[in-house]
DRENDRENKOL-162471 format. One record per residue (C-alpha): x, y, z. Coordinates in pm, whole numbers, plus 50000, padded with zeros to 5 digits. Example, Ala and Ser with C-alpha at 12.3 -4.5 7.8 and 13.67 -1.06 7.14 Angstrom:
2
512304955050780;513674989450714;
//
This chain:
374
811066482939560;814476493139753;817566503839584;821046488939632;821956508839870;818996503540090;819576465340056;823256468540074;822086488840464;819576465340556;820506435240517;823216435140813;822146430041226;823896458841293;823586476041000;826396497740842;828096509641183;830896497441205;831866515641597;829296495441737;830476463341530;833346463941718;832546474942029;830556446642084;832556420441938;835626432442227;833166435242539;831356402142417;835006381242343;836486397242705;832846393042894;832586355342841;835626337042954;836166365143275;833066362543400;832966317043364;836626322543492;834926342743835;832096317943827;834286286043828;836836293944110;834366305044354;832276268044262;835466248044216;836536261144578;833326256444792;832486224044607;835396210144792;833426211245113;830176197944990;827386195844733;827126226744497;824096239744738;825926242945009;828906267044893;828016297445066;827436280745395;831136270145472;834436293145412;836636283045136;840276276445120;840826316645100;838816325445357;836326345745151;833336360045351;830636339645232;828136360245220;830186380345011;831016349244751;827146343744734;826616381744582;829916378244394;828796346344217;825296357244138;827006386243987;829296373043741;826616350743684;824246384443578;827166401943370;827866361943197;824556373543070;825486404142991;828186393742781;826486366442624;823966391242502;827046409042330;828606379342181;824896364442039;824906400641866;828026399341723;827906366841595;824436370641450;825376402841258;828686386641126;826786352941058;824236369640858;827126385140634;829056356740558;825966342740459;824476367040245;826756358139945;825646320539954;822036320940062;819356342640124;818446324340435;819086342540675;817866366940955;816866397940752;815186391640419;816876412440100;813786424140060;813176456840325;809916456340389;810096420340564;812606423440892;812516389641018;815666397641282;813356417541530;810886387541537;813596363541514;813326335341843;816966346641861;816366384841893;813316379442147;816306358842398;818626387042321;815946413442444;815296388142729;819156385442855;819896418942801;816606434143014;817606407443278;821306418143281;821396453143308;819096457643569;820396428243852;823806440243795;823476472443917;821436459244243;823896434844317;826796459444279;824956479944522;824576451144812;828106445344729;828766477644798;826176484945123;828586447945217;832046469645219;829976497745380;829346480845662;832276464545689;834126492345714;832036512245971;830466484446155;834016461746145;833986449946530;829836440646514;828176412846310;825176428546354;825046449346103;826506430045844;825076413045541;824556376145633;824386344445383;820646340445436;820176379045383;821986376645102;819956349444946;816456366245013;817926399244873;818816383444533;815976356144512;813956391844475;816166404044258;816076379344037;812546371644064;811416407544018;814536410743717;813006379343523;809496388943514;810206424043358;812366413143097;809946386543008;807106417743002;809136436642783;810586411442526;806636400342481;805556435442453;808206449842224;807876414842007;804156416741975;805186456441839;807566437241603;804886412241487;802296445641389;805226466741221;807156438441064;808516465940786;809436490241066;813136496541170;814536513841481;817666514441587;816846495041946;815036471741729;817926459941537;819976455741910;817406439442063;816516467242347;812346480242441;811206495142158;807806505142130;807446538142416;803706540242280;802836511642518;802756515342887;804936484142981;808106498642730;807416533842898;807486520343284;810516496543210;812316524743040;812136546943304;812966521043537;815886516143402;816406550343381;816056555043744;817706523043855;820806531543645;821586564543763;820156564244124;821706532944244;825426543444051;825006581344256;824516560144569;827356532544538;829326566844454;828646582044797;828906549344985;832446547944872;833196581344936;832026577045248;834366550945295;837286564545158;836646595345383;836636571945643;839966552145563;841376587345559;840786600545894;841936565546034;845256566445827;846026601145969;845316589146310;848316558546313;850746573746022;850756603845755;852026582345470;848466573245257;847926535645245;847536513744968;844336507245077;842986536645057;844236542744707;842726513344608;839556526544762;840596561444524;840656540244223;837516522644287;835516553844371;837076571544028;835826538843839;832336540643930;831566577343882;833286572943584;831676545343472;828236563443530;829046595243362;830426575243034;827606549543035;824266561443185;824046599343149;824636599442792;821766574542702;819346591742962;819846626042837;819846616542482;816446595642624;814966626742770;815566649442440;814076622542245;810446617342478;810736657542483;810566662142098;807506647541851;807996610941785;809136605641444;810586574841273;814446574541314;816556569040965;819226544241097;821696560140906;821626592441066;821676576141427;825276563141516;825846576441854;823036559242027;823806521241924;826906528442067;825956542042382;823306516642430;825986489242384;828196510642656;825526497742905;826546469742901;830436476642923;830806469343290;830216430343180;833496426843036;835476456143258;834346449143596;836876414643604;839516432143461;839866454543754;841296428443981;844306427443767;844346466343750;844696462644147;846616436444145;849096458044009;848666489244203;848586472044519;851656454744665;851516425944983;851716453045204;847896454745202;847176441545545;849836466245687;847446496445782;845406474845984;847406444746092;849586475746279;847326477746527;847776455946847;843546461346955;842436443546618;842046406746567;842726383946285;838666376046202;838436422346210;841586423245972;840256401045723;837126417945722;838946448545666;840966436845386;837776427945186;837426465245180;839806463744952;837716440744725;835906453744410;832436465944408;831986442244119;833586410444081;837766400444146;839946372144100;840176369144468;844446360844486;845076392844628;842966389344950;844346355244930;847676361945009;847286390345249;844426371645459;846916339245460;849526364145657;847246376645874;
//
């Protein structure tokens, strides 16, 4: 039978950490309403030239490459995910505490050996959205990304840019491919659930593969592995690349550095950032873990990794907030490094401003309002 204390532990979704309480509480609150707020402009605006199918097929009022609304949409529609993942978490865990002094109906059972959160139908959607989530983000950033690429180097041919029917193959495999792996690994690590109902991990209790005895929680975790850190060193070189090249064409028409390419700057500090803080952490502390015996983890000893697991998933409430970080930094003068020169016309300009857009997802005023001038 389990002492207090072990109850007292136990009987919470998150258990007694407190960091990762509210860590996920503030990503999951911002996440939600950011992302819906992305989601709804972009449908409000092409819905006013037709049927919600055919957004991406005719420019909206601002002029937004449409290709580029397509893989903006689909992406805050993967972080929305993201972030409801957070917020399902956090409400669970507080839900089941309230509750706990009124019923014992709840999620996790008083008594230990009897964890009915990891087998919960609420825990297997959590595994399912969170799987899904983290791994189409990061492809979509990256097309996103290649998009600016080859905007920037490839700015006076259409020929190498990403078109709307490109766009949609790209992410109907994306999505397709995304699906069917988190739907692998939420059966696999429940069916591990079902046969160790009195076992408790720390990934358990947040929903994440658990299990690395089984081949399908080994080839997903190293596929996220890869995926994380792989595609986040590449969209870090792409904009480097592109900075590099906003350089050399500054200091060919004026000395003074553009707002552009500080914006560029920023965003190229934000994602190796991002990577360093959120990815390397996890996979190191992944690789010392596979690298040592397998033994059973005492939660309590273990509050670091929660944490950096739920870091993951931090770009889902961070990546909208950068529009207003730019929105700041930049002034209307945007379209003034290009719009200079005589040789470049209005459709090449505007291209050339979206440079300017996020990687990730924006509230899409600023381009607005320079593109309008242009």
């Amino acid at each position: 039978m389990a002492n207090a204390e072990d109850i007292a532990y136990y009987t919470r979704v998150l258990q007694n950490n407190n960091g990762v309480r509210i860590v996920t509480w503030m990503f999951g609150i911002i996440a939600i309403p950011s992302n819906l707020i992305i989601i709804l402009w972009i449908a409000y605006n092409y819905c006013q030239n037709g049927l919600l199918h055919r957004y991406f097929r005719h420019r909206n009022s601002f002029n937004l490459n449409p290709s580029f609304a397509f893989l903006l949409f689909n992406l805050a529609v993967s972080d929305l995910l993201g972030g409801s993942y957070l917020l399902i978490l956090a409400i669970s865990d507080a839900t089941y505490t309230i509750s706990q002094n009124f019923s014992n109906i709840s999620y996790l059972r008083i008594h230990p050996s009897v964890d009915t959160w990891i087998i919960s139908p609420t825990c297997s959607v959590e595994r399912f959205l969170a799987q899904t989530s983290l791994i189409i983000s990061i492809l979509i950033t990256f097309v996103i990304t290649l998009d600016r690429y080859l905007a920037v180097f490839y700015s006076a041919s259409t020929r190498y840019r990403i078109s709307v029917f490109q766009a949609q193959v790209t992410l109907a495999v994306f999505w397709t491919i995304g699906i069917i792996l988190a739907i692998l690994g939420a059966v696999d690590s429940y069916s591990i659930s079902l046969k160790k109902p009195g076992h408790y991990s720390i990934l358990g209790h947040l929903c994440q593969l658990e299990g690395s005895s089984t081949f399908i929680i080994n080839a997903l975790t190293y596929l996220d592995m890869t995926v994380g850190i792989g595609v986040n060193i590449v969209i870090a070189i792409l904009y480097i690349a592109i900075l590099i090249r906003l350089k050399r064409h500054r200091q060919s028409i004026q000395r003074r550095k553009s707002p552009i390419e500080r914006h560029i700057q920023v965003i190229t500090a934000w994602i190796i950032i991002t990577s360093v803080v959120t990815w390397i952490p996890v996979i190191v502390w992944v690789i010392i873990q596979r690298a040592m015996t397998p033994v059973e983890f005492d939660d309590r000893e273990n509050f670091l990794l929660p944490i950096l697991v739920i870091m993951l998933y931090s770009n889902t409430a961070l990546n909208p907030l950068i529009p207003v970080i730019i929105k700041i930094l930049v002034t209307s003068r945007l379209h003034n490094l290009f719009t200079s020169r005589t040789d470049v016309t209005p459709s090449q300009s505007r291209d050339k401003m979206n440079v300017v857009v996020i990687t990730t997802t924006i509230i899409p005023k600023v381009i607005a309002s320079d593109s309008a001038n242009v």
